[in-house]
N, C-alpha and C positions, 0 to 999 in steps of 0.2 A: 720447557714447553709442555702443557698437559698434555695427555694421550685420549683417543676415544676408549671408555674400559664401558662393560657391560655393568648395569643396575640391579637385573634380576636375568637370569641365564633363560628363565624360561619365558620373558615377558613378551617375548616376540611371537608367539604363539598362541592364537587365538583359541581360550577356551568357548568353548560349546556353551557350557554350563552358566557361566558367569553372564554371555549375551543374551541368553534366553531368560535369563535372571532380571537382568536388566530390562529388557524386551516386556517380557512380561509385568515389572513391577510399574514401569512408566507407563505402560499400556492402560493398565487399570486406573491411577492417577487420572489419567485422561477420558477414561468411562465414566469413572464419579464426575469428572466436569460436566460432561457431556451430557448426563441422564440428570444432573439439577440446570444445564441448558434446555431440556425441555420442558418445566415447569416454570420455567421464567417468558420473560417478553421477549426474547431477541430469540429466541429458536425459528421465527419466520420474519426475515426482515423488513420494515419498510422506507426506507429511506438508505442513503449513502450506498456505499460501494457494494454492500453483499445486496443489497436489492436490486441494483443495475446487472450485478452476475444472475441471479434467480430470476430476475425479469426476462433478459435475455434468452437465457435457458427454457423459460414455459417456451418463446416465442418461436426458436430453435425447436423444442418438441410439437409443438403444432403446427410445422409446414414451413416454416422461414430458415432455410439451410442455410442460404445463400443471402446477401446484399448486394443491390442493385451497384453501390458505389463501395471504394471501399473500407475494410473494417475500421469502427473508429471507435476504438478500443481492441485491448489486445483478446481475440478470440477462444485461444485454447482451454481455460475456463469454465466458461459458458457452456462450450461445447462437450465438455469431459460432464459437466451437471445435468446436462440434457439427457447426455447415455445413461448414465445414472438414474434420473429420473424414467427415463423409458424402460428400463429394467425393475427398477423396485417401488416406481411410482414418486409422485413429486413431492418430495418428503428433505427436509435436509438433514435429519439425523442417518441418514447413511453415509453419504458426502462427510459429514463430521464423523462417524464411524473409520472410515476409513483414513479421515486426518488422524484423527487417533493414534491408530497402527505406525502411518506416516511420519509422528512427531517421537513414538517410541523407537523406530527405527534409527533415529536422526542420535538418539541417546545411545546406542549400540556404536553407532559411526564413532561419537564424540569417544566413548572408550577409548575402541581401538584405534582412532589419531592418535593418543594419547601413547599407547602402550609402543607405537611406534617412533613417534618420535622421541620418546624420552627413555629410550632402554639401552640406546648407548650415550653416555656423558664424557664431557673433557673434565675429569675431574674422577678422584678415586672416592670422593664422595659418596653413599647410598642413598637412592632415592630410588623409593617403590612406584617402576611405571605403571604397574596396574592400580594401587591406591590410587595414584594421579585421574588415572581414568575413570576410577569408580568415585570419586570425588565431581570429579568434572559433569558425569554422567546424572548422578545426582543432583548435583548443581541447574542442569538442565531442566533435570525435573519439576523442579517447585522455580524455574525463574519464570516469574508472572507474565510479561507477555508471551512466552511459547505457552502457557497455562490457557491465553485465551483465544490466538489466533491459530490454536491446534481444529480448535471444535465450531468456528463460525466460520461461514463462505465466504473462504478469502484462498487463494492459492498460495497463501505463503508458508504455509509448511511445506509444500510441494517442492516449493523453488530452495529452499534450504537444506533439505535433504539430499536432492540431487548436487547442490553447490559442493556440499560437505562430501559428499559421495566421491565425486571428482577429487576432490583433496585429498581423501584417505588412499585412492590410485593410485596417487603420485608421489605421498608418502612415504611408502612403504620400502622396508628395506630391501627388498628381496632385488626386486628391479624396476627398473620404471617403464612407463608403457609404451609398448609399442608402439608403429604406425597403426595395425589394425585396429589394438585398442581404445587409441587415441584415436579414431573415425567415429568409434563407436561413443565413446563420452562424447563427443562433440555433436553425435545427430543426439545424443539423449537432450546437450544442452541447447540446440535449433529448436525440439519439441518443447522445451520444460520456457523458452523465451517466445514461443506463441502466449504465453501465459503471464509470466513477466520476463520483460526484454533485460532488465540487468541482470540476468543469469549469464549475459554472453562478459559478464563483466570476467569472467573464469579462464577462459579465453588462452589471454597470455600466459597462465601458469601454465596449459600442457604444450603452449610452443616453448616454455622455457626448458619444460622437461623435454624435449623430442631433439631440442639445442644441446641440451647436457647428455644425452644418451650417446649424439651422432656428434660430438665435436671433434671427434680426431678423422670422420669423413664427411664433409661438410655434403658430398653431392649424394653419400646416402640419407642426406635430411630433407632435401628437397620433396619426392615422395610424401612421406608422413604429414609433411605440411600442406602438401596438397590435400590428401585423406580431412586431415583437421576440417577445408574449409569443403570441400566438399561434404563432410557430415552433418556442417550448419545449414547448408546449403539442403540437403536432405530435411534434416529437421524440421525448419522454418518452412519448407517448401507448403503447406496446407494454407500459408497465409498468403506469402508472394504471388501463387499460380492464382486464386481467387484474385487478387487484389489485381496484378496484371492481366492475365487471359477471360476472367469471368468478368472483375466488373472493367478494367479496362481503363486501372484509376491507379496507377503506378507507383505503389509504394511496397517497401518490403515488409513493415510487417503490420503497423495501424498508425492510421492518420494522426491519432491526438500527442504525438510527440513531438508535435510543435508546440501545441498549447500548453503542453508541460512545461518544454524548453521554455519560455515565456510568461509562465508562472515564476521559474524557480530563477529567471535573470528580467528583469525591469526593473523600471528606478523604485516602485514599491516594497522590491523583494525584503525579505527578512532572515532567509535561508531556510526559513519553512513553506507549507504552501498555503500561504498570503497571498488570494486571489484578487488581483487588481479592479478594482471600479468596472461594474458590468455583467461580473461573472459569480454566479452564485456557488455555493460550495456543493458539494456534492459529486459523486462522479454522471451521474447522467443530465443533472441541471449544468455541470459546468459545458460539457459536449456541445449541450445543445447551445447553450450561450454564446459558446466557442462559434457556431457555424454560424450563427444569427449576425453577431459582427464582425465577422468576416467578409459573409455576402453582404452587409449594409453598408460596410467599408469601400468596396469595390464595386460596389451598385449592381452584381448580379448573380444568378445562380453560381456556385462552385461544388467543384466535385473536391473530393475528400483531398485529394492531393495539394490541391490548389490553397485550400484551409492550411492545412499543414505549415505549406510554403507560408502564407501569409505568416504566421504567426512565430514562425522559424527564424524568417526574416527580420521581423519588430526584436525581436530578441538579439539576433547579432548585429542591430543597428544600436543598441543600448549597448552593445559589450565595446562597438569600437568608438562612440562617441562620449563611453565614460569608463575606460578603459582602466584607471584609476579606482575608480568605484565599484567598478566589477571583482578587483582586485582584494576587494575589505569585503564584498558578501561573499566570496570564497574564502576567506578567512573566518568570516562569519559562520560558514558555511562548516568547517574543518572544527571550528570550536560545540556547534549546533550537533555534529557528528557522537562527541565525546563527552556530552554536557550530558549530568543526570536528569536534568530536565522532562519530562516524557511528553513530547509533542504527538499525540496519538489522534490523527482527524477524526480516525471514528469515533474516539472516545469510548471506543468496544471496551479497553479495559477497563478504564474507571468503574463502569457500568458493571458487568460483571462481578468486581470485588463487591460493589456496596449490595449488587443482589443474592452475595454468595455461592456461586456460580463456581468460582477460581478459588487457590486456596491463596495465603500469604504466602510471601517467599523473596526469593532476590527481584533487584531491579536491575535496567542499565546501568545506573550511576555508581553501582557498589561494584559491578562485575569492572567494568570500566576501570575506577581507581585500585584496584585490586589487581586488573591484568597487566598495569603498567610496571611495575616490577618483576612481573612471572616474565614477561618480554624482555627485559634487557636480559636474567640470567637465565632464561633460553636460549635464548643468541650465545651468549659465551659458554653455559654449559652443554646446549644438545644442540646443534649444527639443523639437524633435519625440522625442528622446529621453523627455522626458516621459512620452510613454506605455508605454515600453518598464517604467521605474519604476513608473507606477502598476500594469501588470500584474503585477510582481515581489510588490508589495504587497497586491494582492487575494488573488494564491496564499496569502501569509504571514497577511493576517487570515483565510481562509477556514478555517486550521488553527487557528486560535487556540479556536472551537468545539469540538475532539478533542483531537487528539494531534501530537507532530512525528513523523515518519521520515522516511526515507533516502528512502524511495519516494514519498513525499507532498510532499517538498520539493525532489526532481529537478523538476518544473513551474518552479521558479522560475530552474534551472540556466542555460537558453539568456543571459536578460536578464544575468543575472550575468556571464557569460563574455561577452559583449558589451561592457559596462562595464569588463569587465577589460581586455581587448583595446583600448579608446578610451584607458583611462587612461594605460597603457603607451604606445602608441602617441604623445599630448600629451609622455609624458615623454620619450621619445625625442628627438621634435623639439625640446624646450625644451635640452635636453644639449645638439643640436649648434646651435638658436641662442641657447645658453649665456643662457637666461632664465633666473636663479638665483631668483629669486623666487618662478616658477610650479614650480621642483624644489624649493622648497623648501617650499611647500605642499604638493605632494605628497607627498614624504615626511614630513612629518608625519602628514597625511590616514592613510597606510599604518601608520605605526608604531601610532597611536590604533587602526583598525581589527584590524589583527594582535594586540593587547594583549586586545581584546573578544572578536574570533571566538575566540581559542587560550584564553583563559581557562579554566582544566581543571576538568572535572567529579571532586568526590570518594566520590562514591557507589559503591562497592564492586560491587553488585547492576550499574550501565550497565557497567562494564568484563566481567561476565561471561556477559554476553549473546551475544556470538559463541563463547565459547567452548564452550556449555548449547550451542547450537543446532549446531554442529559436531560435536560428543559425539555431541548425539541422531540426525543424520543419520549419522555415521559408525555408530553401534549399528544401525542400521535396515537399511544396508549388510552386515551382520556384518562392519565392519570394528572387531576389539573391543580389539583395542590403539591403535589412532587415540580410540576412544571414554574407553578408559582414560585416557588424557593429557587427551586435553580435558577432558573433567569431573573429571578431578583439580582442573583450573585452574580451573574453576567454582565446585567446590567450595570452593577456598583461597580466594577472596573472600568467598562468600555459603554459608558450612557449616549457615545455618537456614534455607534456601531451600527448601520442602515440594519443589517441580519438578525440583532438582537431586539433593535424593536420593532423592525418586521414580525418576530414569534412573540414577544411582548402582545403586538395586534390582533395575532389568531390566538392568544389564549383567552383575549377580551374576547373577544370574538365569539368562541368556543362556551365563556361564562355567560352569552349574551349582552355583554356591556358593547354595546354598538357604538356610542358615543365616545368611549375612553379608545376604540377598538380604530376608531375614524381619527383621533386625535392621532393617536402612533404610526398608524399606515400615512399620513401628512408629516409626522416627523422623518417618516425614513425618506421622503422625498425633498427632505432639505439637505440629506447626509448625499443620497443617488437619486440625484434627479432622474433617470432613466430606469429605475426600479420595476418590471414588470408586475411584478407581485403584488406591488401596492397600487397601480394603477388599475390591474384585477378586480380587488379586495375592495377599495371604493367601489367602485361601477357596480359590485354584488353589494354594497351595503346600502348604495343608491337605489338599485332596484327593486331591494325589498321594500324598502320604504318609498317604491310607486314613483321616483324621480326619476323617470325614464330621460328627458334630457343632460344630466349631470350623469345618470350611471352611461348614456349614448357617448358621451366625454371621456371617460377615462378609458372604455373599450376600446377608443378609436386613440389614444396614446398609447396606449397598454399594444396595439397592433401596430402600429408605427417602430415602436420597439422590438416588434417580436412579428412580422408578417406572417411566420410560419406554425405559432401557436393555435392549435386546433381548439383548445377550452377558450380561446380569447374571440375566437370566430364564432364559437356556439354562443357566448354569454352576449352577445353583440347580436345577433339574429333573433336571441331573446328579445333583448331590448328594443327592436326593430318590429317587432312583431307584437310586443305591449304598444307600440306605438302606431299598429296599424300600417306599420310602410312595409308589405307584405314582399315584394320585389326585391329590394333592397336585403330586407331577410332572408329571403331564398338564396341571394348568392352569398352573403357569408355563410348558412350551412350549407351550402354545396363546395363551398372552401375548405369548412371544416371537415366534410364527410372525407372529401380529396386528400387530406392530410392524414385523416385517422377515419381508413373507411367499417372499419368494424366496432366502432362506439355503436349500441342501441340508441341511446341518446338521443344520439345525432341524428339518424333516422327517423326516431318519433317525432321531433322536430320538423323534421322536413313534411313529411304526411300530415303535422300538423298546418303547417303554414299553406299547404296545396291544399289541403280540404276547405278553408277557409278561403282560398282561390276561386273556387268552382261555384 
């Protein structure tokens, strides 16, 4: 039976020199990103997720602390950009500055995992733990997405580094942590899960460790575990105390993890987030979508809670009445996890590479088929590897609840590129002490993995997801020939995609082809009858052209679907007011002022429509 024998006598000892080495080298990596992130187009966002944080954030810096109902979306974010903003002014390259720092820290972490778990082996084998780590660590450096969701408003360096943080705790040979300790990791992971909530996916590791420390006095474990949830309890508390005592809308931490739950399980699911009929993409157009039919589902106002439930609900009524089926998009789900495919909503990275922005370097799919052999002969060779695996695994079941992305499944990146680097490394040494047995399990191990990860997705619709989303930023940009090409290529996959030729419409639009602009906004309403967008977009392309009862038509559909949209209520009092029915126009902008009382807009509107009263 092999022994545990030490790899390098001093590898358990953190130098100074070599972190700061590290620290420093990834750091800069991340500056160069970050300072050709400001001569491109995505250093100020407008659309998707980082514009919903930045948005929030001004709104939060100019007087809106608090929400009346509660948060729907997870806060901690927004709010950490706000302070930021109120300190060095509303800028995102500090926010990104300090990802930066954030994402080079994460490379130091991945080290020393490394130099820890791998310095004692069952095996008289040599294998250098610190190479491993300085491999791994590099490895991190140039893997592409930490490359780009280091330096855009996204919280996800945030949530990775603390994840990995906690790991290397737990790791460590010396000892594992205490009750105190373990209080303390656990309000860090309450805080770091205002921000993103599968950071609590970390959870079980320190009650495993707090099990493994106290198992020969079980009733000195009791304690520690209480400490654990009490530190969550600590943590999270910014969101629960708002959510119950301020707005008095009872949820622990934000409303929209129903409409999550409910993305990533319905009979359309995909195991990505494949938004069902109704719901536009986006993080702040889905929200709103979200509350729009919910209350028009149940015919009346709801508070944040009540949304939730809704939607929570429609999802475990799909799980138990196709129980079966639920069964294959979690396999779906597990395969979508490991698959090099790169399902990125934002499309942040693709973006990036083609603007030069990021350098080349590894992907998921390489690190992936790569770590699946560093994982078996970690398990048999170094024991404390173990927990590196089981963290890899909580991240992956923690998704299995929603959806995969790019950005939800970088958390499991560190571990991965760890095992990759150990694998390698085993192989290395077996080459030159010509073990043909142990290379020949390993490649094997590889060939099996690479065959699973690269296994190609045939779905038409995931191939034209960078392209839709490259289109739509390049339109936003007015850049309208970048937007032409991309959504050509969107289109050539998915020609009945309501989304694609919705932006198809506003880039006629945009070219002033009204006619070809009017044709596409009528196609997306044979894909989504219920399309606001297109019922808008008519009504504005009627009204220019003076058709005030046809553009009076599509307002009053376009608000049938969307009661609570405040541009649908202004564009409609327009047309009320071309039409001389001056009353009528006064209460839809008094609707909309109601909705969104600090549009100008809206207000000159209204003075306008009163002075012509008098």
């Amino acid at each position: 039976m092999p022994t545990l024998v030490k790899s390098d006598p001093a590898a358990g000892r953190f130098p100074l020199g070599v972190g700061l080495w590290l620290f420093l080298s990834v750091f800069a990596l991340r500056l160069w990103a970050l300072s050709r992130l400001t001569y491109s187009a995505f250093l100020l966002p407008s659309r998707g997720d980082m514009h919903f944080y930045n948005d929030w954030a001004r709104q939060i810096l100019h007087g809106q602390f608090s929400q009346t109902l509660a948060f729907y979306g997870l806060p901690g974010y927004a709010y950490l950009l706000a302070f930021l903003y109120k300190i060095f002014g509303e800028n995102p390259f500090v926010p990104g500055l300090l990802q930066a720092a954030i994402d080079a820290a994460t490379a130091v972490l991945i080290y020393q995992i490394s130099v820890e778990a791998f310095t004692e082996l069952r095996s008289t084998s040599f294998t250098n733990a610190r190479a491993v780590g300085l491999i791994a660590a590099l490895g991190w450096a140039i893997f592409v997405p930490a490359q780009a969701y280091s330096v855009v408003l996204m919280p996800t360096a945030w949530f990775v580094l603390v994840f990995w943080f906690v790991v290397w705790r737990i790791v460590r040979r010396e000892a594992s942590p205490s009750g105190l300790e373990c209080f303390l990791l656990s309000s860090l992971i309450g805080l770091t899960a205002t921000a993103v909530a599968t950071i609590l996916a970390i959870v079980p590791l320190i009650l495993a460790a707090l099990v493994l420390r106290y198992r020969n006095s079980a009733r000195r474990l009791f304690v520690p575990i209480v400490l654990v949830f009490l530190g969550i309890a600590l943590g999270t508390s910014p969101c629960w105390i708002h959510n119950y005592f301020i707005a008095k809308d009872p949820v622990a931490l934000s409303a929209h993890s129903g409409i999550n739950f409910w993305i990533g399980n319905n009979p359309d699911a995909n195991g990505y987030p494949r938004f069902p009929p109704g719901l536009r993409a986006g993080q702040a157009a889905m929200l709103e979508d979200s509350v729009t039919q919910a209350e028009v589902a149940l015919g009346r106002p709801l508070k944040h809670a009540e949304i939730s439930n809704y939607w929570s609900g429609k999802a475990k009524a799909f799980v138990r009445d196709n129980f079966s089926a639920w069964l294959k998009l979690l396999a779906r789900k597990l395969r979508n996890f490991w698959s090099a495919f790169q399902y990125d909503d934002l499309s942040i990275i693709t973006s990036l590479r083609e603007q030069g922005v990021i350098l080349p370097g590894l992907y998921f799919g390489i690190v992936a088929a790569l770590a699946v052999p560093g994982i078996f002969l970690g398990l048999w060779l170094a024991p404390r590897s173990g927990w590196i695996l089981a963290a890899i695994f909580l991240s992956m079941f923690a998704l299995l609840a929603v959806f995969i992305t790019e950005r939800y499944r970088l958390v499991a990146a560190p571990g991965l590129i760890i095992f990759s680097a150990f694998g390698l490394s085993i192989l290395w040494q077996s080459f030159i002490a010509r073990e043909i047995g142990t290379v020949a399990v390993y490649l094997a191990l590889l060939v099996a993995s690479t065959i699973f990860v690269a296994w190609p997705h045939r779905n038409p619709s995931l191939w034209a997801l960078d392209a839709y989303n490259s289109g739509w930023q390049a339109l936003e940009s007015n850049n309208l020939d970048l937007a032409e090409k991309k959504l050509a290529i969107a289109y050539a996959y998915v020609p009945d995609n309501s989304e694609t030729l919705f932006a198809l419409g506003n880039l006629r639009f945009a070219q002033n082809d009204r006619e070809a602009a009017q044709s596409f906004y009528r196609a997306v309403l044979n894909f989504d009858a219920q399309h606001k967008g297109a019922f808008n977009n008519l009504g504005v392309l009627a009204l220019d052209a003076n058709d005030y009862p046809t553009a009076e038509q599509w307002f009053r559909r376009a608000e049938d679907v969307d009661p609570r949209n405040a541009k649908t209520h202004f564009l409609l009092a327009k047309t009320l007011l071309a039409k001389n029915e001056r009353a009528s126009a006064r209460t839809e902008i008094e609707a909309a002022i109601q909705l969104e009382p600090n549009q100008r807009e809206f207000t000159a509107l209204k003075q306008q429509i009163e002075q012509g009263s008098q």
